[in-house]
N, C-alpha and C positions, 0 to 999 in steps of 0.2 A: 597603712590605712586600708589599703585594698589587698592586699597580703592572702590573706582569709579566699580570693576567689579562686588564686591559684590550687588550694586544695582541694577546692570541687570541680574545676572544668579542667581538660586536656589542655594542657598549654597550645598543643598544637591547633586542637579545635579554637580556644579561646582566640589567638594569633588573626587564622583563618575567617574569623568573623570580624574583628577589628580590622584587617584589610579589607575584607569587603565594605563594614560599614565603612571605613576613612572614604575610599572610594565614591560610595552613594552617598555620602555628607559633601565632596567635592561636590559635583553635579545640585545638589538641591541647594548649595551657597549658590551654583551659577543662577539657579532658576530666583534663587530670594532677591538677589541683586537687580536680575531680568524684571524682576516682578514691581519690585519698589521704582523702579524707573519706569514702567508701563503703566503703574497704577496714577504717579506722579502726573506724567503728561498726559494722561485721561481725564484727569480732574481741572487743570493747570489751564486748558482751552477758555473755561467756561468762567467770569468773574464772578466772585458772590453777591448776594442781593447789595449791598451796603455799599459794595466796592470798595472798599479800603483797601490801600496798600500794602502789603508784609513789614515792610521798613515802618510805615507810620504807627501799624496797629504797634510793632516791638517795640517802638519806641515812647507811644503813650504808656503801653502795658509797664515798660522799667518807671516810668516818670513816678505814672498811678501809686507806684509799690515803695516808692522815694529812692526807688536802687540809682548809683552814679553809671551802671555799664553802658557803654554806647554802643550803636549798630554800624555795622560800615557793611562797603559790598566785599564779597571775594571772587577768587576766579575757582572756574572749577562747575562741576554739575550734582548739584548735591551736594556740596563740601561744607554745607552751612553747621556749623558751632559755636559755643562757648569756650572762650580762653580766659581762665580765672587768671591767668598771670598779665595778662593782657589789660584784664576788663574791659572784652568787648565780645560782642555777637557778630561774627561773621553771616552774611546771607548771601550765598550763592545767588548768582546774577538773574538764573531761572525765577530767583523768589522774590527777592529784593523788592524791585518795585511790581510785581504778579497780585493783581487785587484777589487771587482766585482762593477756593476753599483750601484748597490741598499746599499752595504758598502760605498760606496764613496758618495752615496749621504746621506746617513746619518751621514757623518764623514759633509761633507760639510756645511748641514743644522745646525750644532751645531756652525762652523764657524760663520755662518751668524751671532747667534746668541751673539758672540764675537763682532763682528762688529757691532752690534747694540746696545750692551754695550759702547764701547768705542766712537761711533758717536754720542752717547744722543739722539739714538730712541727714540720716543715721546711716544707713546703708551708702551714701557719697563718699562720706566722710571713712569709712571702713577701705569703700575700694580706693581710693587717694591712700590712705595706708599701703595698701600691700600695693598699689602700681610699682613703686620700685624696685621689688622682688620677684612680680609676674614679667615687668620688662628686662630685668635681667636674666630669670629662670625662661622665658619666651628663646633669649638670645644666645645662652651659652648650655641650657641645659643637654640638645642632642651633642652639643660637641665632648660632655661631658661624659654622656653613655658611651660614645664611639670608643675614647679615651681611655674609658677604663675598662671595657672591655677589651681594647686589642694591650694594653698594656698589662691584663689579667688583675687591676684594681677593680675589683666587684663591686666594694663600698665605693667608689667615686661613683659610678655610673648609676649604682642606687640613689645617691646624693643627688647627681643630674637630673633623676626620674620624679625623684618629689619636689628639686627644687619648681619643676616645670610643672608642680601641681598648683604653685600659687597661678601661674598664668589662666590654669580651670577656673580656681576659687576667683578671681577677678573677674573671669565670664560671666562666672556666677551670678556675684554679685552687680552685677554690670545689668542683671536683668529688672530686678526690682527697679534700680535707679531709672531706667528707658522708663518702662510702665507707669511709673509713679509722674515725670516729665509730661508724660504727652496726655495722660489725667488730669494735670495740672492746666495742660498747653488748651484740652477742648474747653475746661472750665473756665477760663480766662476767657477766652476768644464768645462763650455765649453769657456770661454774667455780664459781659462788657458789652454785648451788643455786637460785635463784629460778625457772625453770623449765627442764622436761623436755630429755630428746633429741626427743620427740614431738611436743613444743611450739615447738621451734627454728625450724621450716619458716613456724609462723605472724609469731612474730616478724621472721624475715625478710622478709615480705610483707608487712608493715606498713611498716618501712624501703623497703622496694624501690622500696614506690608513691611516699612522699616523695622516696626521691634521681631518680625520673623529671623532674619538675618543675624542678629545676634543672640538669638534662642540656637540657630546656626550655629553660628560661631563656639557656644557653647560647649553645644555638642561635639563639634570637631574637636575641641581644645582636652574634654573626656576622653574620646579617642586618644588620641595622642598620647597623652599621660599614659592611659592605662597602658600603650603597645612600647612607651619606654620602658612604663615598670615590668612588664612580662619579659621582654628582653632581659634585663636588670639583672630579676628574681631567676629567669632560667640557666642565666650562667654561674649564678651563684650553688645553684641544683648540681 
């Protein structure tokens, strides 16, 4: 699939800049992470006009939609999600009961993501596809290059390098699914009244800083891939 770069760039150059980028993708995960949590308790102080709770708006917003999923609290700072196996909404303790913009719109954005379960999202429904071959290509793929390269099997360690291309293709698509969520999550939260036209822009920046991080993740996840396959392809050279 990426085959073709090798012909044009110096493997060694090529190498040299994926170490660097891996490197400055570590550091700007630290800052997207730093960021979503600084942005969170910046907004998190202040309640929104309406005051409504996170748990109560989530849990009018399923009733409203006739979904069965329930809300409970979790532990954790941020840890809040959707468990389809579950059917429920986890809301971290920060959000849970937080009438503020940036709780509710986190409570919201997990909504979405119900709703996009239960509509047969097209892009959900893809990455649930391939999750069990990015969690396996995630887990065993580097052990796979090691492997065949010290054992002189070229094709396994090839194999290892693209299996670990679904874990990209799952970042990938992992991006639409977030944006389309928390599109969902603002539109809920002001068709229903939960808060303002004036309040929209915060809720947005609360989302915004989350889906950075896995635009992150993304990119890391490219990285990688590509300095398996260079590995791979150069021992095959």
């Amino acid at each position: 699939m990426f085959d073709f770069i090798f012909d044009y760039i110096d493997p060694y150059t090529l190498n040299q800049l994926l170490y660097f980028a891996a490197i400055a993708l570590m550091f700007v995960g630290i800052a997207a992470s730093s960021s979503v949590q600084r942005t969170f308790e910046k907004y998190a102080k202040t309640p929104s006009m309406y005051g409504t709770p996170a748990y109560v708006a989530a849990n009018e917003l399923l009733r409203k939609s006739g979904s069965s999923v329930q809300v409970t609290a979790v532990d954790g700072a941020l840890t809040d999600h959707f468990n389809p196996k579950t059917n429920t909404v986890g809301l971290s303790k920060a959000v849970y009961s937080n009438s503020s913009v940036a709780a509710l719109a986190v409570a919201a954005h997990e909504i979405g993501h119900v709703m996009q379960y239960e509509e047969g999202y097209g892009p959900i429904k893809i990455r649930n596809t391939i999750l069990p071959v990015a969690q396996l290509g995630s887990n065993i793929a580097p052990i796979l290059v090691i492997v065949g390269l010290i054992l002189g099997f070229t094709d396994l360690a090839i194999v290892g390098a693209y299996l670990y291309g679904a874990m990209f293709l799952f970042q990938v698509i992992t991006l639409p699914v977030e944006f389309n969520a928390s599109r969902r999550g603002i539109e809920m939260l002001s068709s229903n009244g939960y808060i303002t036209a004036a309040e929209e822009p915060t809720a947005k920046k609360v989302l915004k800083a989350a889906a950075m991080t896995y635009v992150v993740a993304a990119l890391a996840s490219l990285v990688t891939f590509m300095r398996l396959l260079l590995i791979s392809n150069n021992r095959r050279r």
